[in-house]
C-alpha positions, 0 to 999 in steps of 0.5 A, a space after each residue: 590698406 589698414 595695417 593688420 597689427 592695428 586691427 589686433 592690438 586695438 580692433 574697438 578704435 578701428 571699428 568706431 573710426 570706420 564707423 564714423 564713415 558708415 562702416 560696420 566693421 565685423 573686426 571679430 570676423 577679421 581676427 577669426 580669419 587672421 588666427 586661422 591663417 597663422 595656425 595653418 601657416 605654423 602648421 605648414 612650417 612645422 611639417 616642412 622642418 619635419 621634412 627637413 629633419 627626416 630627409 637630412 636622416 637618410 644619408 646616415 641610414 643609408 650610410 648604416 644598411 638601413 632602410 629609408 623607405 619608411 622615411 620617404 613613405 612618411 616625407 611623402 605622408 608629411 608632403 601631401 598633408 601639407 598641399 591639404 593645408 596650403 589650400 585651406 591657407 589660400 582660401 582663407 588669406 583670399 577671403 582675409 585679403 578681401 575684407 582688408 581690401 574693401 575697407 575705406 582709410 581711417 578717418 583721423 580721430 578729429 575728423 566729424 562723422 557723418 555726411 556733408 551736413 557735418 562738414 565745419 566751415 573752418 574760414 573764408 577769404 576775400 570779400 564777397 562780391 555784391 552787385 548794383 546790376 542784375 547779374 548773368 550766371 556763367 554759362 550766360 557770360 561764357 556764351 554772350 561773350 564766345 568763351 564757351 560752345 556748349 551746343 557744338 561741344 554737345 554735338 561732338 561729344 555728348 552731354 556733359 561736354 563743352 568746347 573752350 574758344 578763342 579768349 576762353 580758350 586763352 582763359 582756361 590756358 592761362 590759369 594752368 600756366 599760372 598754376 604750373 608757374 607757381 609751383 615751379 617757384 616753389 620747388 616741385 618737380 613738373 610731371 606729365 605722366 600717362 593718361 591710360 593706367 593699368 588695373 594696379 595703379 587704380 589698386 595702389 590708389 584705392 579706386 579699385 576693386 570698390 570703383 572700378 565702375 567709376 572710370 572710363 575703361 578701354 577696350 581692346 588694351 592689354 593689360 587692361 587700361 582706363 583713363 586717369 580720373 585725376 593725376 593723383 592716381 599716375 602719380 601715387 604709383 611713381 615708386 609703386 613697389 620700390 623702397 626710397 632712401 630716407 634722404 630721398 624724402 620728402 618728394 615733391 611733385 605735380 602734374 597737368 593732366 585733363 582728368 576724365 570721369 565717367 559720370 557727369 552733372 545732372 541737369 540740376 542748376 548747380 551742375 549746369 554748364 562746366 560744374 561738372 563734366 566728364 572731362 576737365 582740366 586739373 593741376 595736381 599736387 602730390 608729396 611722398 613723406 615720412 609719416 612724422 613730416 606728413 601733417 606738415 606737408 598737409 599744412 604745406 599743399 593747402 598753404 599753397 592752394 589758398 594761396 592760387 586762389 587768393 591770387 586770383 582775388 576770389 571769395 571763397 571758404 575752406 572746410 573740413 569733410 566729414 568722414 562721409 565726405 571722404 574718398 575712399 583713401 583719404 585719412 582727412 581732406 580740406 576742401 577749397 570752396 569757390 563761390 558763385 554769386 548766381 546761386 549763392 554757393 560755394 563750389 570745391 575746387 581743390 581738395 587736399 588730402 592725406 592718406 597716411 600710409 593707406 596707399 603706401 600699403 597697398 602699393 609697397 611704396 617704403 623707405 628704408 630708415 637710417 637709424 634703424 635700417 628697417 624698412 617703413 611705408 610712406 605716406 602719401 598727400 594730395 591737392 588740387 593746385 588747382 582745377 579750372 572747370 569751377 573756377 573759370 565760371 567763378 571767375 566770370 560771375 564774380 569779376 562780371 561788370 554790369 556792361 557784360 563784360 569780365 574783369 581778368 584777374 591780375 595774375 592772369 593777365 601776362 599769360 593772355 597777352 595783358 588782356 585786362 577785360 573781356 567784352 561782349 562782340 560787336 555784332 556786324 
């Protein structure tokens, strides 16, 4: 959530940073809400020390022959005054603690405003791949050479499914050993969390309430579970509630999880095949950081990213979202475009992403600072390291030979039992 201070101490910045995202912020509403509460509330703790003060009265009075029934008339008076006050607090903290809810992250004040058409291209990398021959698009490739069973993966599932076979199933293997093999040489800690998640970590990683209709739920759990969309959403509630030492900072982690969504591709041609779907594979990143090391660790996450592509020998760009583009909890994100040479575009594979302290808040995730002894929220950081549904088809068009079959990245290949090329089938 967006701290409540800032809303006070400068509420015309919070409203031209939200309304780079497209959000009329009514920040006049907010502070009418915030005022009335405080005066409720002062008045709730003026009656109770008044209750205090009269009660600590009575044994004196008693003490004195005196009568106290006045006093308990005027405690009880105070009391009922109070439950009046105490309810109108509630409901305006409830409609208070709705708005601040429903409010996406600050955009960082470099961040474009705007939709995708403001996104900046801000580099490329590796050379773009040209072709003597007519090229194959990947779901040609995937079907001619039996990496990928589309009819049978949409017989079994549905639409929006597929089903990786034999090499292609080495394939898709290979590229999340790669990615976790990388990440183990680097420091960070391999985490294999759960794949049902309860209402609050969808909350703490501000999905919900705003998207609560953009995951599978289950039916029949209790508590409530849905499917992790992504293992950014397991792994931000790690520390939910507690308070980290500052020693313990920063923390490092990464995950492998299939991520699950609820609504795949249309039939439009940049969505064919394995471009989107409901179910894929992802290696995710995700640091825990004080928020002075923050934009550090932002630097770090998307380093590492570009680097599993280059290794992989892919072309590819790397751009920074507009305010728009954003999800929801992020306060800036960088986007890693893989480019498919049958349609000329580049498609993300990996976005990184910091949401400053914007889930920290709303999941009570702090640390307690050694030089003031006060406790602070984190911030909290993402990235894909990186997910295989895009790269796998940029890896079949862009390594394609004119005899149809597909050169296997170098990096790759120790984990495929040195398979260097991947050929078509004779047929018998």
């Amino acid at each position: 959530m967006i701290d409540i201070n800032l809303i006070r101490e400068k509420p015309e910045l919070v409203k031209n940073l939200l309304a780079k995202r497209g959000w009329d912020f009514d920040y006049e509403k907010v502070l009418s809400l915030d005022e009335e509460r405080k005066t409720l509330m002062a008045k709730v703790e003026a009656n109770n020390a008044e209750v205090n003060r009269l009660s600590s009265t009575v044994p004196q009075v008693k003490k004195e022959g005196g009568d106290t029934s006045k006093i308990f008339a005027k405690v009880k008076e105070i009391n009922e005054n109070n439950t009046e006050v105490n309810e109108k607090l509630k409901v305006v903290e409830e409609e208070l603690n709705a708005i601040l809810i429903a409010l996406p992250n600050l955009p960082d004040e470099d961040v474009p405003a705007g939709d995708a058409s403001h996104n900046e291209v801000l580099s490329f990398h590796g050379e773009k791949p040209e072709f003597n021959f007519k090229i194959k698009d990947h779901m040609e490739l995937a079907t001619s050479l039996g990496l990928v069973d589309y009819e049978r993966g949409g017989k079994i599932a549905g639409r929006g499914s597929w089903i990786y076979t034999d090499v292609g199933a080495q394939l898709e293997w290979a590229l999340i050993n790669y990615f976790i093999q990388e990440h183990l040489k680097d420091g960070y800690q391999f985490i294999l969390p759960p794949h049902t998640l309860n209402y609050d970590s969808g909350f703490t990683a501000g999905q919900f309430p705003k998207f609560e209709n953009d995951v599978f739920w289950l039916d029949g759990t209790e508590p409530k579970r849905f499917l992790l969309p992504t293992a950014e959403t397991a792994l931000v509630n790690l520390y939910r509630n507690e308070i980290l030492s500052e020693d313990d900072l920063p923390k490092k982690f990464f995950s492998y999880t299939p991520c699950y969504r609820s609504e795949a591709g249309s039939y439009r041609t940049e969505e064919r095949g394995m471009i989107r779907g409901y179910q894929f594979n992802k290696v995710e990143m995700f640091a825990i950081t004080k928020p002075e090391d923050s934009d550090k660790a932002f630097d770090e996450l998307l380093s590492k990213a570009i680097s599993l592509v280059e290794k992989l020998g892919l072309h590819f760009r790397v751009s920074k979202l507009s305010a728009v583009e954003m999800s929801h909890s992020m306060a800036r994100t960088y986007d890693i475009e893989v480019y498919l040479p049958s349609l000329g575009i580049y498609k993300e594979v990996s976005s990184v992403s910091n949401a400053r302290d914007y889930q920290a808040r709303r999941g009570m995730i702090r640390y307690k600072d050694k030089a003031t002894g006060k406790n602070k929220y984190v911030h909290t950081l993402n990235g894909s390291g990186l997910a295989t549904s895009r790269l796998f088809p940029a890896i079949l068009e862009q390594f394609q030979q004119e005899d149809g079959s597909v050169v296997v990245p170098e990096v790759l290949r120790p984990f495929m039992g040195g398979i260097t090329k991947i050929s078509p089938k004779k047929q018998h």
